[in-house]
C-alpha positions as CSV (number, residue, x, y, z in Angstrom):
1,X,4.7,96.2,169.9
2,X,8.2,94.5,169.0
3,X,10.9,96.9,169.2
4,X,12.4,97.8,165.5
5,X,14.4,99.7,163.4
6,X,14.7,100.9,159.7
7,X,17.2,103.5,157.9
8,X,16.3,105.2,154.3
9,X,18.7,106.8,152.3
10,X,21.6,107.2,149.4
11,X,25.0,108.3,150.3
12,X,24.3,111.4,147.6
13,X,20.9,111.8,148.1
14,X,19.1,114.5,149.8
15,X,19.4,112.9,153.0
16,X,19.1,110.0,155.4
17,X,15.9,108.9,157.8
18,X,15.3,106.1,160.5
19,X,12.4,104.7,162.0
20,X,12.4,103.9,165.6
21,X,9.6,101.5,166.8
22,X,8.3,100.2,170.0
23,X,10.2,102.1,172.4
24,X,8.2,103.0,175.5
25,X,7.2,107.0,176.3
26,X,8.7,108.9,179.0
27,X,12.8,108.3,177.7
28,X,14.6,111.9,177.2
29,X,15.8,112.3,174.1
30,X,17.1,115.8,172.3
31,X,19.0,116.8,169.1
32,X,21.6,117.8,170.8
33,X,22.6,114.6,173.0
34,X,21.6,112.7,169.4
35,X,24.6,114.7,167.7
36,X,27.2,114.2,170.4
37,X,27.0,110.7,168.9
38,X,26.8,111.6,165.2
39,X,30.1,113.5,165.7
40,X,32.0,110.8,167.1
41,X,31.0,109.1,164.3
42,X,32.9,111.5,162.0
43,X,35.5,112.0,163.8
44,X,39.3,109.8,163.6
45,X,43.0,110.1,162.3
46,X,42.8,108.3,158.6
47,X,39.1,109.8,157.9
48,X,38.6,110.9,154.3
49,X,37.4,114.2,152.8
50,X,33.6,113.6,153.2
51,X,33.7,113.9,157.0
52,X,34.8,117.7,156.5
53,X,31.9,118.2,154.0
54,X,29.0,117.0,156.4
55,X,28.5,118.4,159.9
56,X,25.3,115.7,160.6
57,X,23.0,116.5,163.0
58,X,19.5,114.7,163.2
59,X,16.1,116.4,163.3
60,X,13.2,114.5,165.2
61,X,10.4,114.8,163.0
62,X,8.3,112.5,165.2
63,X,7.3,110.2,168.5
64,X,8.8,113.1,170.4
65,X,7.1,115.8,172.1
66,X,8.8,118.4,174.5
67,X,11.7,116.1,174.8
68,X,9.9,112.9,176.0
69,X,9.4,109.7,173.9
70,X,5.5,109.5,173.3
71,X,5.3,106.1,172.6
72,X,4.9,106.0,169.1
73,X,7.4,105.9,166.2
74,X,10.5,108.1,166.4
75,X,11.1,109.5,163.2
76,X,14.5,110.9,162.2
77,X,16.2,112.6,159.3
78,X,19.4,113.9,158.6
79,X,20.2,116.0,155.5
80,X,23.1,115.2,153.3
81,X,25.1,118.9,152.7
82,X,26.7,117.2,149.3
83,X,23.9,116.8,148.2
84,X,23.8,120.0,146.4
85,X,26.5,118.9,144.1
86,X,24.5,115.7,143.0
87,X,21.5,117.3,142.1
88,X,20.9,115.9,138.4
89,X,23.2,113.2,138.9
90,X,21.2,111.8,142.4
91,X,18.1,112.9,140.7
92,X,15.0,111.4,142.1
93,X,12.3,112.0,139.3
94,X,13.1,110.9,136.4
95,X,15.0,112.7,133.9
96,X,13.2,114.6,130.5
97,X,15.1,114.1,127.3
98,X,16.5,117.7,128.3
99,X,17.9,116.3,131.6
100,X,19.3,113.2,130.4
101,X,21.1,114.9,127.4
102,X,22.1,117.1,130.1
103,X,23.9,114.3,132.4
104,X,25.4,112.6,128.9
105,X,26.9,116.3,128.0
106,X,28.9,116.3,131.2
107,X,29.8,112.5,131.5
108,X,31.4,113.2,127.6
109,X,32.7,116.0,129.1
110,X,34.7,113.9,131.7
111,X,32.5,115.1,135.0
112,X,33.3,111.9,137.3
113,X,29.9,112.2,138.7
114,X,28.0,112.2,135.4
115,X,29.7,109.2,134.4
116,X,28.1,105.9,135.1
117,X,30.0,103.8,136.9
118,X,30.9,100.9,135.4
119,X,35.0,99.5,136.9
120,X,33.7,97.3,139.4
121,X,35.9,98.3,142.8
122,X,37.2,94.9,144.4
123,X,35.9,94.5,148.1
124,X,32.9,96.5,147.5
125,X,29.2,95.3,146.8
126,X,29.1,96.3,143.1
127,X,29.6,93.7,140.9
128,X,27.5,91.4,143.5
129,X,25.2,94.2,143.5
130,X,24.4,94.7,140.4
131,X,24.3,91.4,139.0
132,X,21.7,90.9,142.0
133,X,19.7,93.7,141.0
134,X,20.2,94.3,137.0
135,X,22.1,97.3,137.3
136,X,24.0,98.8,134.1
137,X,25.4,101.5,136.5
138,X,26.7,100.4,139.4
139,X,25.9,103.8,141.4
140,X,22.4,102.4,142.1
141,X,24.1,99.9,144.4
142,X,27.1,101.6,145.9
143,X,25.0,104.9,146.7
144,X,23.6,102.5,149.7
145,X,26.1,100.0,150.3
146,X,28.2,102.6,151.4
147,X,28.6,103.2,155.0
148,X,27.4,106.7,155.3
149,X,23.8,105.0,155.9
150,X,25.6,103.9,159.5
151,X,25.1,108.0,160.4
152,X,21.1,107.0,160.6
153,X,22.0,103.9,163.0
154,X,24.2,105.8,164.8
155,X,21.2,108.3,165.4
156,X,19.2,105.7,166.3
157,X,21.7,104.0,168.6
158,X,22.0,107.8,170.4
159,X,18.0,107.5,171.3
160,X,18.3,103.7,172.6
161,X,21.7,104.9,174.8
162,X,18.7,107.8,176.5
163,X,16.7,104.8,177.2
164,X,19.3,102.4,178.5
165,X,20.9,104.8,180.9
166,X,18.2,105.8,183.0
167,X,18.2,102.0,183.4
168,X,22.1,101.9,184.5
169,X,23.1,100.5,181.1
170,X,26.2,102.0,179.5
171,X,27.6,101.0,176.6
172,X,31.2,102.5,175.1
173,X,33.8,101.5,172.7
174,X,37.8,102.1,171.9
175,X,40.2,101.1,169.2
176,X,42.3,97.9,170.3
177,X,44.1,97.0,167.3
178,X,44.9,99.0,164.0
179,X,46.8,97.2,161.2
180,X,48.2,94.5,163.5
181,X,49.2,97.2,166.0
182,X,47.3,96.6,169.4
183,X,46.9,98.1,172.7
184,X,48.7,97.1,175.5
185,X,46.1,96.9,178.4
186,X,49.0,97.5,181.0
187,X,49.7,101.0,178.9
188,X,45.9,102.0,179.2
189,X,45.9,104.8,180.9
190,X,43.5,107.2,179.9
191,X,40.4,107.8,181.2
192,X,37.4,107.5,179.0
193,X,36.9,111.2,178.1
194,X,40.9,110.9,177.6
195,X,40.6,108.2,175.1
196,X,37.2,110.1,173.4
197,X,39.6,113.4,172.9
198,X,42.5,111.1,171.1
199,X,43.0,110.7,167.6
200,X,41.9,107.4,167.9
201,X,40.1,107.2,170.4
202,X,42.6,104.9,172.5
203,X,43.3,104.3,176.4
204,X,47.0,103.2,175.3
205,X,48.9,106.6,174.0
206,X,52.1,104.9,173.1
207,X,49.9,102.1,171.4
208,X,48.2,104.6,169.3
209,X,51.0,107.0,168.0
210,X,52.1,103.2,166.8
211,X,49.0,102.6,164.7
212,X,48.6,106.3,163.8
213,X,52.4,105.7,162.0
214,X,50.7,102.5,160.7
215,X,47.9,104.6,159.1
216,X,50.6,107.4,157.6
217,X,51.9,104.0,156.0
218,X,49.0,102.8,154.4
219,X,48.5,106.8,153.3
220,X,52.0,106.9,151.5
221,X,51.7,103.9,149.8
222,X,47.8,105.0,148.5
223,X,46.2,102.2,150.4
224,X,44.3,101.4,153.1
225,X,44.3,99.5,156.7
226,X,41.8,97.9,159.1
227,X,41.7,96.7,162.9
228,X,39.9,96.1,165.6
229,X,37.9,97.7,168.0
230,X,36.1,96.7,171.5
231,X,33.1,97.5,172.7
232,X,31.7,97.3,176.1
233,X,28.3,97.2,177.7
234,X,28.2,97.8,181.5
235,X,24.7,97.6,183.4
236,X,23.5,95.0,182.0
237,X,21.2,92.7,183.9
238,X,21.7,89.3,183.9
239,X,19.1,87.1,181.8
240,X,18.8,89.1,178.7
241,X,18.5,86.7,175.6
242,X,17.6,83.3,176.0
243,X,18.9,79.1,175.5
244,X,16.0,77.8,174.3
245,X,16.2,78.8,170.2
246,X,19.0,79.8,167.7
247,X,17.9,83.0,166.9
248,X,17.0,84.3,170.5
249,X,20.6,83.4,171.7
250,X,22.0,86.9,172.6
251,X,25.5,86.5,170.9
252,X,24.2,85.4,167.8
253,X,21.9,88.7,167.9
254,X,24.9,90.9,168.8
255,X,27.1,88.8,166.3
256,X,24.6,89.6,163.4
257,X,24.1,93.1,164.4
258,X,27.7,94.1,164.8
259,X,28.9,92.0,161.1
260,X,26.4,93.5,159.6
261,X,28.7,96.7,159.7
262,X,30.1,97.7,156.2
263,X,33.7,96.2,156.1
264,X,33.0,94.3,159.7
265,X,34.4,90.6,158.7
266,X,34.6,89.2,162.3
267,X,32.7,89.5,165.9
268,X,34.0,87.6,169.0
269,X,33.3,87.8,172.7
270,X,35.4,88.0,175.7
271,X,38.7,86.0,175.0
272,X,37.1,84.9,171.5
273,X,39.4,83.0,169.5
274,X,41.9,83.3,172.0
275,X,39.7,80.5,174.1
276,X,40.4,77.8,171.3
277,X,44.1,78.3,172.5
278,X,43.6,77.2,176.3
279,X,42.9,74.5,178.4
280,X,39.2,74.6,179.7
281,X,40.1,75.3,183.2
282,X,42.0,78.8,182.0
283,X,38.4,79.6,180.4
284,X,35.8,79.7,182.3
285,X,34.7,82.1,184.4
286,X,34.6,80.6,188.0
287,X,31.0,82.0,189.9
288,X,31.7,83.6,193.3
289,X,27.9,84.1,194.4
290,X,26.2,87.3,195.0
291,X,28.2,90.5,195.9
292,X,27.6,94.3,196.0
293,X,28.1,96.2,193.0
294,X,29.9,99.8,193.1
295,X,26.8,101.4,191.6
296,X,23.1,101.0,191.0
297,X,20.8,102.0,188.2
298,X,20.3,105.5,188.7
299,X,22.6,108.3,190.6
300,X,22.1,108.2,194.3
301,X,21.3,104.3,194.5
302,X,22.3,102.6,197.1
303,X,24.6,100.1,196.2
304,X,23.0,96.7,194.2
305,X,23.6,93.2,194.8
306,X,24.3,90.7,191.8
307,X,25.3,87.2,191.4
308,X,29.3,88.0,190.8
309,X,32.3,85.8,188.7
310,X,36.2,86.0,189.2
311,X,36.5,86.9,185.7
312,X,35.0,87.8,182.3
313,X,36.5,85.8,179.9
314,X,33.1,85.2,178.2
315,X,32.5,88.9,177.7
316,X,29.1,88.7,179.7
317,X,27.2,86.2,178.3
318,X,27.0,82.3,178.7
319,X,24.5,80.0,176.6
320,X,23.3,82.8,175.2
321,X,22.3,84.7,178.3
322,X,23.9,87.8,179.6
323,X,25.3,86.8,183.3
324,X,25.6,90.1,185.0
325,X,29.1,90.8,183.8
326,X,30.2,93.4,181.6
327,X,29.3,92.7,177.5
328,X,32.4,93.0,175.8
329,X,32.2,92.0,171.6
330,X,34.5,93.0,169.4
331,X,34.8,93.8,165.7
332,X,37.5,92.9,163.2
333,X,37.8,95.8,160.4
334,X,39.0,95.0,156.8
335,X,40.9,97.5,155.3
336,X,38.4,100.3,153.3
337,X,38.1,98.8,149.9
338,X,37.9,101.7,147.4
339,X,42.0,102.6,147.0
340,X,43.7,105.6,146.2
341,X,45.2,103.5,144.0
342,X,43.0,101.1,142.7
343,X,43.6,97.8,141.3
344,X,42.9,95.8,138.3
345,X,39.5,94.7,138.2
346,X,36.5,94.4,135.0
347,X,34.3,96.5,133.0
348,X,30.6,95.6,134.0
349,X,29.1,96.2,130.9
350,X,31.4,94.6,128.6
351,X,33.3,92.0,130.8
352,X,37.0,93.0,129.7
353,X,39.4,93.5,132.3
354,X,40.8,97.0,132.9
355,X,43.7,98.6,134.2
356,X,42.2,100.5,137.5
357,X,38.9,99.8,139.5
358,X,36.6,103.1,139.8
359,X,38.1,105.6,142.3
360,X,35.9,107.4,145.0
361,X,36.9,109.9,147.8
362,X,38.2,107.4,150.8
363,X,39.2,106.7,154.4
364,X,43.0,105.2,154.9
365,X,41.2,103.7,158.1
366,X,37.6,104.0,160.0
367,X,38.5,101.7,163.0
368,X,37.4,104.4,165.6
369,X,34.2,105.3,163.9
370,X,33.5,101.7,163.4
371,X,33.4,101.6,167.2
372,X,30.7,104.4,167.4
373,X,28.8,102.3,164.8
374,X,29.5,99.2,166.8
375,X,28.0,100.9,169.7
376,X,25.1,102.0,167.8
377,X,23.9,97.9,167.4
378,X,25.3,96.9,170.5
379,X,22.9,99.4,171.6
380,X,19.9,98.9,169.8
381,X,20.1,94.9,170.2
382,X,20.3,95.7,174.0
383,X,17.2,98.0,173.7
384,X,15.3,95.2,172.5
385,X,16.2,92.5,174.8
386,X,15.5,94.1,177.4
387,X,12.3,95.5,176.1
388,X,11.3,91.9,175.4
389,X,12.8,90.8,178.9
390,X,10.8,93.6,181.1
391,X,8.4,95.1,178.9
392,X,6.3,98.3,179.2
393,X,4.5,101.0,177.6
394,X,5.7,103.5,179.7
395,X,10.0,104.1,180.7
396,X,8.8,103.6,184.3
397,X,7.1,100.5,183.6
398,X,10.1,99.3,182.1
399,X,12.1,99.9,185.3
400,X,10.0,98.7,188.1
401,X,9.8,95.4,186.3
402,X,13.4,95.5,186.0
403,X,14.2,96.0,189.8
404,X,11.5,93.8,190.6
405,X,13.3,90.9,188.5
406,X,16.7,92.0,189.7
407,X,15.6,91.9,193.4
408,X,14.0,88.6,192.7
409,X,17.4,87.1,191.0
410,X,19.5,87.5,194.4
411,X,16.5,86.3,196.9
412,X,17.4,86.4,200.2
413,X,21.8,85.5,199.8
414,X,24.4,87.0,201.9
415,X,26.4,90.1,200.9
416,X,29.9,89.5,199.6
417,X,33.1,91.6,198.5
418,X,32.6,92.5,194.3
419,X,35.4,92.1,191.9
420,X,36.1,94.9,189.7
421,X,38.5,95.3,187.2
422,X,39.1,97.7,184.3
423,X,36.7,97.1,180.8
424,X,39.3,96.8,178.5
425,X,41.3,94.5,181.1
426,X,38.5,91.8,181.1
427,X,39.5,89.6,178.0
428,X,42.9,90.4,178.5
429,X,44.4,90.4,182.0
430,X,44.1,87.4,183.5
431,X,42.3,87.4,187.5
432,X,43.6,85.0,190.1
433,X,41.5,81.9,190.4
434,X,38.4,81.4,192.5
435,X,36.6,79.0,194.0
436,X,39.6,75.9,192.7
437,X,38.1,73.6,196.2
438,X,34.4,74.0,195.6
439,X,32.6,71.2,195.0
440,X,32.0,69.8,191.5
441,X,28.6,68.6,191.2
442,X,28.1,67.5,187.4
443,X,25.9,69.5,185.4
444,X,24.2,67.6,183.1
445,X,25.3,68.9,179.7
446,X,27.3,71.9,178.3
447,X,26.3,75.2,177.1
């Protein structure tokens, strides 16, 4: 069964759910480790008001039994707490004459909720929306554009990270850029659980008190501010994704996975645009042959060998093929688009401008929880390529074919000295060059 994915779900609505299929039985998975996700999620300097009303935490309704994947669909839900204040307005039956005269009462009345929503908010999906589906109000489009339906693929995301680490996967994220501020890699200091207990979840401290004065900015002026975060995947076997077709290219999975977060306007990998900027032989990453990794799949391991490069400047993945090195994709964050003060925009129904777009409770920035979310896909893409790489019905099916193909990749080749380096100093600090008098035997074409 192909591994997939679905969420369900309004921003007011009664709750969320997810549907995971086609992950194998045996992976450990608990409510507990499930949340540990879904609060990173909520958590960031420049988060808005909603993140104190919701405390999420998912319940497994299904494909779980004493805390073991069975094989069959996971089913998740997770309740939305507001939910109690959009009852009539959220309604899901529809409304009697008593009802509806009810909702019209309070909209006269000047209840923002009961009002339909008709000021189109720039940036957003509503006047797209509802031109696309017929809507007179644009709440029926907004309530699932919005981004609180990422809580469901975070969930999901937190049972495909169970899955990947018992293979030796990892995947993590941190906030590189907010506003036009950036890290500096040679001022990353902290240590992952350092970064995780910071503001903004950032391994540079002077770097972020920068972009947290950045976001008081955007706060005093009522608007809003984006930026960039980085997300990297260690663990990850080489040959995941293929060459042969468009849509089985591994970047272009990630890529569509990782845009397809709300306000997400950019993915690159490795050096990125930052390639188009250098001369060919300051590119690529130069293959020293196979070496011994620090680490292998599971605690206790004795060490793994791998085919090895000088540097990552691809971010793990050539032709469309992971290489062994550690993923490293990036997202570039617009600024949130519903402003504390709004500006101009039209009246849906009638087509006039007005003065102010509709207004909503806001972020000033969601750079770090766009991480988690960028984990999350980074995540569930990786859970199905290898799935479709290795197979399995069963999670130790799934890893003897792995170390079978892994063993199989290095043959019978000599032992050599790894090269390590820190994740976030892959696309950015440069590694001395390798290999400048091997042989060049010509290829044959490019990837």
């Amino acid at each position: 069964m192909p591994f997939r994915f679905l969420t369900a779900g309004e921003s007011h609505g009664p709750g969320l759910g997810a549907i995971l299929e086609g992950l194998p039985a045996g992976i450990p998975v608990s409510a507990d480790a499930i949340a540990i996700d879904l609060g990173r999620r909520q958590r960031g300097y420049g988060r808005g008001a909603r993140m104190r009303i919701e405390q999420d935490r998912a319940e497994i309704l299904g494909g779980v039994r004493h805390g073991r994947t069975l094989g069959s669909p996971i089913l998740l839900l997770v309740r939305n707490r507001d939910w109690e204040n959009w009852t009539r307005v959220m309604q899901v039956e529809a409304l009697s004459e008593a009802e509806a005269a009810e909702l019209a009462a309070l909209a006269e009345a000047g209840n923002r909720r009961a009002t339909p929503v008709t000021r189109v908010r720039p940036g957003h999906a509503d006047l797209a929306g509802a031109l696309k589906y017929a809507a007179s109000d644009v709440r029926d489009v907004l309530e699932r554009a919005s981004a609180r339906e990422t809580t469901m693929r975070v969930a999901a995301g937190a049972v495909c990270r169970a899955f990947l680490a018992v293979l030796g996967i990892d995947v993590w994220s941190f906030t590189a850029e907010i506003g036009g501020v950036a890290l500096d890699p040679a001022r990353a200091t902290r240590t992952r659980d350092e970064a995780e207990a910071s503001p903004l979840r950032c391994p540079d401290p002077e770097g972020e008190q920068a972009m947290m004065a950045r976001i008081d900015e955007a706060r005093s002026r009522g608007d809003t501010v984006g930026g960039i975060f980085e997300v990297v995947a260690t663990g990850v076997p080489v040959g995941l994704g293929s060459h042969v077709h468009w849509d089985r290219r591994l970047d272009a999975r990630l890529a569509a996975a990782v845009c397809s977060i709300q306000s997400v306007k950019g993915v690159e990998f490795g050096l990125g645009f930052e390639q188009t900027r250098r001369f060919g032989s300051e590119v690529h990453d130069v293959v020293t042959g196979v070496g011994v990794d620090a680490a292998g799949p599971e605690p206790g391991d004795v060490p793994v060998r791998r085919w090895l490069h000088a540097t990552n400047r691809a971010g793990g993945l050539t032709g469309g093929i992971t290489n062994g090195e550690p993923l490293v994709v990036r997202g570039a964050v617009k600024p949130i688009s519903t402003l504390a003060r709004p500006l101009p925009s039209a009246d849906l129904r009638t087509g006039e401008p007005v003065e102010t777009a509709h207004y909503e409770r806001s972020d000033i920035s969601v750079v770090p929880a766009a991480g988690v979310i960028g984990e999350a896909m980074v995540l569930l893409v990786l859970a199905d390529a290898v799935l479709e790489k290795f197979g399995g019905d069963s999670l130790d099916e799934v890893r003897d074919n792995m170390r079978r193909y892994l063993e199989a990749t290095v043959g019978r080749t000599t032992a050599r000295p790894s090269v390590a380096g820190a994740a976030f100093e892959t696309t950015g600090a440069e590694a001395a060059e390798a290999g400048a008098d091997d042989a060049r035997a010509e290829s044959g074409g490019d990837d």
